[in-house]
N, C-alpha and C positions, 0 to 999 in steps of 0.2 A: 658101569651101571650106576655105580653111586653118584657120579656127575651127571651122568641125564637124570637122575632121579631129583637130584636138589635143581637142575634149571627148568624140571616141569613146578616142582612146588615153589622156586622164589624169581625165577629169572635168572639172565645174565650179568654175573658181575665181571667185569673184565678183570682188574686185579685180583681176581679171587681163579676165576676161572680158566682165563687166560694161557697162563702159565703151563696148567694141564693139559690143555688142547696142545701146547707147544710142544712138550715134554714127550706128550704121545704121538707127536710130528718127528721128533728127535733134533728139534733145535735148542740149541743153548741161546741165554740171553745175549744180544748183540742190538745194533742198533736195528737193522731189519727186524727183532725182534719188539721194538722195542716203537718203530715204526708203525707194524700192524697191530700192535697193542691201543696206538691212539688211533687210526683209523678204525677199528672195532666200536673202539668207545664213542668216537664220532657220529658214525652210521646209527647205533643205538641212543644216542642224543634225539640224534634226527627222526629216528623211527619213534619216539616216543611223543616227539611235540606232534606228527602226522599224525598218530593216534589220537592224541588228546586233541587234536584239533578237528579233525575229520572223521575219527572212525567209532563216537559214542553220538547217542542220542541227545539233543541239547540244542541243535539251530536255535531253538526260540524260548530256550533257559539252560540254566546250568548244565553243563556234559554228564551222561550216566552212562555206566557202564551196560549196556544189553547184552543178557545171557542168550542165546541158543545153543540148541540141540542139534546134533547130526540132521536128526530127521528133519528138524524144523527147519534147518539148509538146505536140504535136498529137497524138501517142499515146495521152499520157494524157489530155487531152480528152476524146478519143473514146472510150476505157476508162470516165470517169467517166459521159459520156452515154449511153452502153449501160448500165452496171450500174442506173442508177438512172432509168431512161426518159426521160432530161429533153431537151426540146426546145425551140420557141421560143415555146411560148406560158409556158412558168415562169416566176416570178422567184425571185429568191435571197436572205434576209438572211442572211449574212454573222458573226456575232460573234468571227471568229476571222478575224484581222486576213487574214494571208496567203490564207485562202483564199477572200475576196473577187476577187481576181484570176482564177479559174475562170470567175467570172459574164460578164465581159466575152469571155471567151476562148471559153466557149460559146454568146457573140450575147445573151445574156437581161438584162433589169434588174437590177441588183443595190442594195441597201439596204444599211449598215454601220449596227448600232443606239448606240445614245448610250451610249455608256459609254466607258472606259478603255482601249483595246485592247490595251494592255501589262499590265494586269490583268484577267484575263478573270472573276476572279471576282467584279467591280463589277457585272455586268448583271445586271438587273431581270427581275422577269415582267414589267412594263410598258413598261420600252424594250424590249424585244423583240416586245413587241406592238406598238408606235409604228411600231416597222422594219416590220415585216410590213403593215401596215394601212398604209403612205407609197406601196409597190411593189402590194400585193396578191400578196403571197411566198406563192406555193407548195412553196416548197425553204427551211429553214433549220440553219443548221450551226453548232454552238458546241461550246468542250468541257467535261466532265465539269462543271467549274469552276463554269462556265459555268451550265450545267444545273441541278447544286445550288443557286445563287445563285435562280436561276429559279423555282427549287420553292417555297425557303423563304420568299422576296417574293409568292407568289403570292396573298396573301390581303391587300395594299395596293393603292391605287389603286383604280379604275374597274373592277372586275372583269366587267361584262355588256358594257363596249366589247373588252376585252381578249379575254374568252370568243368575242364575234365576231368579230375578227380571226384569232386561230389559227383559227377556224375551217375557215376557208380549205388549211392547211397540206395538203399531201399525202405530205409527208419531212421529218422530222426525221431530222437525220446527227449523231452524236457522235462526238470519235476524239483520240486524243492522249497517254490512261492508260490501265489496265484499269479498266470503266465497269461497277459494281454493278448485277446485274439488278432490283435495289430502286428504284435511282434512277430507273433507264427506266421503270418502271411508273406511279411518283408525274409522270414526266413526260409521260407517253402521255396521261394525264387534262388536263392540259393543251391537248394538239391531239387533240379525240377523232377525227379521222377521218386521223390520220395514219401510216403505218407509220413504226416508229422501227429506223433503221439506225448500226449501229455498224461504221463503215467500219474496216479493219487495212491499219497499211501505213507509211511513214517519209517523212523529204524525198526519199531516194533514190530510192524506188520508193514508187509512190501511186497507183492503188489495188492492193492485196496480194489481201486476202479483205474478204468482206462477212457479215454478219448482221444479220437482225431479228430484232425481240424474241421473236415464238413461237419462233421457232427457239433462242433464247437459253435461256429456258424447259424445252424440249424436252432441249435440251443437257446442262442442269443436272440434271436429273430423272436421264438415263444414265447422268453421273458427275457425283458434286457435289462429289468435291475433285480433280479433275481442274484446275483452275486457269479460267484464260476463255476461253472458245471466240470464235473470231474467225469463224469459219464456213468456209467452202468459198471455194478458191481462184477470184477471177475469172476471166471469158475471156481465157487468152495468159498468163497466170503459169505461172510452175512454183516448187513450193518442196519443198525439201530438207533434214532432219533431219540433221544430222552430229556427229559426238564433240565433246563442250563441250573447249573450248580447242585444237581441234585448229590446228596449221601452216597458215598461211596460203600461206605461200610454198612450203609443197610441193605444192599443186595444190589438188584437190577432192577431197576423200573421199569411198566411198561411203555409200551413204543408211541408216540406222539401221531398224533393225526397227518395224511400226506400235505406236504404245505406249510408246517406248521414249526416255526425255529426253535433248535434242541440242539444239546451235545450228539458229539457222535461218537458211536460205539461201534468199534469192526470187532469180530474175528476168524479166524482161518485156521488151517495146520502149520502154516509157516509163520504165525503167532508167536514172537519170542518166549520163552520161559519166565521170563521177570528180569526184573534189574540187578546188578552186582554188589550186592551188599547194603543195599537200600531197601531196607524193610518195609519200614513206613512209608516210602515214596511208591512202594509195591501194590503195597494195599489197599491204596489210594486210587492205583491207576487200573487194578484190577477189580472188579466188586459181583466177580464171578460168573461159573459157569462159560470158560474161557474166553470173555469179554474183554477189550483192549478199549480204556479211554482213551479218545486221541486228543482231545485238548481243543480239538476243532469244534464250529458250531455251523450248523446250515439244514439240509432239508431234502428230502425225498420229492419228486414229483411223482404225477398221474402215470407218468411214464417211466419207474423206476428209475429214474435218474437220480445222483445226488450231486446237489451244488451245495459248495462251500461258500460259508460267509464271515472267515476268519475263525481267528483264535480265541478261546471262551473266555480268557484273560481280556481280551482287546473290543467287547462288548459295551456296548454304551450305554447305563443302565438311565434310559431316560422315564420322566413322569408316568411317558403313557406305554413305558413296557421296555427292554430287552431290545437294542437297535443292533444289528450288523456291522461293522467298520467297511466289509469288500462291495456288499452293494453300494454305500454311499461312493467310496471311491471312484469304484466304474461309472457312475453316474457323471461324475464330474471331470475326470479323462475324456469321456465323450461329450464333454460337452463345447460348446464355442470358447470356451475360457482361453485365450493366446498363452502361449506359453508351457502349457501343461502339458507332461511327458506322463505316457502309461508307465505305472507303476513306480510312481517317484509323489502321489498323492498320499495322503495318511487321515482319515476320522479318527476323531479322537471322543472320549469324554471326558469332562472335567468339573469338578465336582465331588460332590456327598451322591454315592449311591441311591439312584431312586430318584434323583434329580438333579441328574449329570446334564449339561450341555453338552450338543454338538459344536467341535471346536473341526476345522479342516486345515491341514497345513501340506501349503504345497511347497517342492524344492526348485526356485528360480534360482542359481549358481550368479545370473547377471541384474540382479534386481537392486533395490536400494539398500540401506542399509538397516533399513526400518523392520522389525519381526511382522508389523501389522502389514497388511496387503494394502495395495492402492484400493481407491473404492470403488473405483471402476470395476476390477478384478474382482472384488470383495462382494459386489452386487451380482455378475453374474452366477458364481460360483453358490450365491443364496439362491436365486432366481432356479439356477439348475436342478439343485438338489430337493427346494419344493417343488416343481413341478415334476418331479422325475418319483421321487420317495416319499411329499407331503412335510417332510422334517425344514424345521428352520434352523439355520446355522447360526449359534452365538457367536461365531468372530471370525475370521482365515487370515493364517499366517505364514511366513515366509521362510524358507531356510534357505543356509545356502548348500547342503547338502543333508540327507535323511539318515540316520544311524540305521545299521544294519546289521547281521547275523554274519560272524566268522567264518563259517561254512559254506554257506549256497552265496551272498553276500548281497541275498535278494528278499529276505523276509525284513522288511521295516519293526524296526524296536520303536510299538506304538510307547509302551509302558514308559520307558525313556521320554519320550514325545510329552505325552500325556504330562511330566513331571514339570518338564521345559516348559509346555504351553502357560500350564499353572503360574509359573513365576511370571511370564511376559503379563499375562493377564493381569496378575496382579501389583504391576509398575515395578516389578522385580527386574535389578538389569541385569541381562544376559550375553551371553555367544550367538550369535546367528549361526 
């Protein structure tokens, strides 16, 4: 009793604990003993960097620890098993380490497919089919990364075992970045009899909003530089538009006009409790009346829809107001620019607050060696985005790849960008 009582209050220490586990096995020290003492201590290495890498809130800053409650688990449980009809005849792969954990919590099989789970952009079309075809997965969930990787492998291996495995699929779930309706599409031919759902939502609160592809489709056709539509709020959320950077600490604001860009505010029952020992980062994220800032900024339509238009950090605070980084992007993905890959473009600002330029940098891997663009490039990609959003572009530049988020390893680190661009800008020399 006294040993479970010290590994609920401090954890596992193997040299400390060890022993007694042995003791009460009735083994003596020996080299078997001595054995599963480093393999213990191993496994606990290991579980701890997956933790810290995957299983705290932080894709798009530092890792925090997120408290919940029983109930507030079994909320969202049951939030996710409504949204998407799953019951106990499903199974589930898995490619996205954490959320592996859902399967056992809703009674169903789950599969984790062979690859890297701390790189999620190592998976295959074929491990994912291996996963799927081990369970007979009905439900598979990876992200963007993920998906990409998916597409681009899909013409190696076994393709008529593979093709019969997805078969099976009936959900495909994505969620993590803002998820190119390009990609979904090249991925729908993959599991052709699956709907493809792009779940919205954070570690805090999960699930937010939902959408599938027609509807994604449909979205886009209404407004196509509206940024990414995440869809309609699930049952028991509520979410709220508010003035970007408003006070936290002096309450709630009221809700902003339909249309009109703001932070966004969710909450639900399966609303975590707060953060682990972060007070101040608590108070900050909570500003009452069980309000969850998500750090996100975008907008409500006529049609209760909410589209995202990034992160309130990755805002472009120009002269004439508060720009978006995801509209601009999509604008110039779609447009004739050669070369451009969905979601491998970045807005930036750069600049004094209030009178940031728009800077855009895209990732050519095969371009020169120059940070600045051809002008060729350089013109369409201005040409685009005034005629598409009205904004002029102060400069476009080149990488040859976009830093990224350790987790999903698909949220581009604008803040980073933003810093890089600054020195190019200013005859500072860099790393491409």
């Amino acid at each position: 009793d006294r040993l479970l009582q010290r590994l609920l209050e401090h954890g596992l220490n193997p040299e400390r604990d060890l022993p007694v586990f042995l003791r009460t096995a009735g083994l003596k020290d020996s080299d078997r003993v001595r054995h599963v003492r480093g393999s213990v201590a191993e496994v606990q290495r290991l579980s701890r960097a997956w933790v810290d890498k995957g299983c705290r809130s932080g894709a798009t800053g530092p890792a925090k620890g997120v408290r919940y409650t029983h109930g507030q688990l079994t909320a969202q449980r049951d939030a996710l098993a409504g949204t998407y009809a799953i019951t106990g005849d499903d199974r589930l792969v898995a490619a996205f380490a954490p959320f592996s954990l859902y399967g056992p919590a809703l009674g169903i099989p789950t599969a984790l497919p062979d690859c890297d789970v701390t790189a999620p952009g190592s998976l295959t079309h074929e491990a994912v089919a291996a996963a799927v075809d081990s369970v007979d997965a009905t439900l598979v969930f990876a992200s963007p990364t993920a998906i990409r990787n998916v597409v681009e492998t899909a013409g190696a291996g076994d393709r008529s075992a593979a093709a019969d495995a997805l078969s099976g699929v009936r959900t495909l779930m994505s969620a993590g970045a803002p998820i190119p309706a390009e990609l979904l599409d090249a991925a729908s031919k993959l599991v052709p009899n699956a709907e493809i759902h792009t779940p919205y939502g954070m570690t805090e609160t999960l699930p937010v909003a939902d959408i599938e592809l027609g509807t994604i489709r449909a979205a886009d056709a209404d407004d196509p530089v509206g940024g990414v539509c995440v869809g309609v709020p699930v049952a028991g959320v509520d979410v709220r538009i508010v003035p970007i950077d408003f006070d936290a600490l002096a309450g709630v604001p009221d809700g902003l006009r339909t249309g009109e860009l703001g932070e966004v505010l969710v909450r639900a029952p399966w609303t975590s409790a707060g953060y682990d020992r972060l007070w101040d980062t608590e108070r900050r994220a909570r500003p009452g009346a069980g309000w969850h800032r998500t750090g996100d900024v975008g907008h409500l339509d006529e049609a209760g829809r909410l589209w995202i238009g990034g992160r309130s950090v990755h805002v472009i605070h120009a002269v004439d107001g508060p720009v978006a980084s995801v509209p601009v992007e999509r604008v110039v993905e779609r447009s004739d620019v050669p070369g451009v890959v969905a979601g491998r473009v970045a807005a930036l600002g750069v600049g004094p607050v209030g009178i940031q330029q728009l800077v855009i940098v895209l990732e050519r891997p095969d371009g020169d060696d120059a940070p600045l663009a051809a002008l060729s490039v350089a013109d369409r990609v201005r040409r685009a985005v005034r005629a598409g959003l009205g904004l002029d572009v102060a400069a476009v530049l080149t990488r040859d790849t976009l830093p990224v988020d350790i987790r999903h390893e698909a949220k581009i680190d604008r803040t980073a960008l933003a810093s890089w661009a600054s020195e190019v800008l200013a005859g500072e020399a860099v790393e491409r």
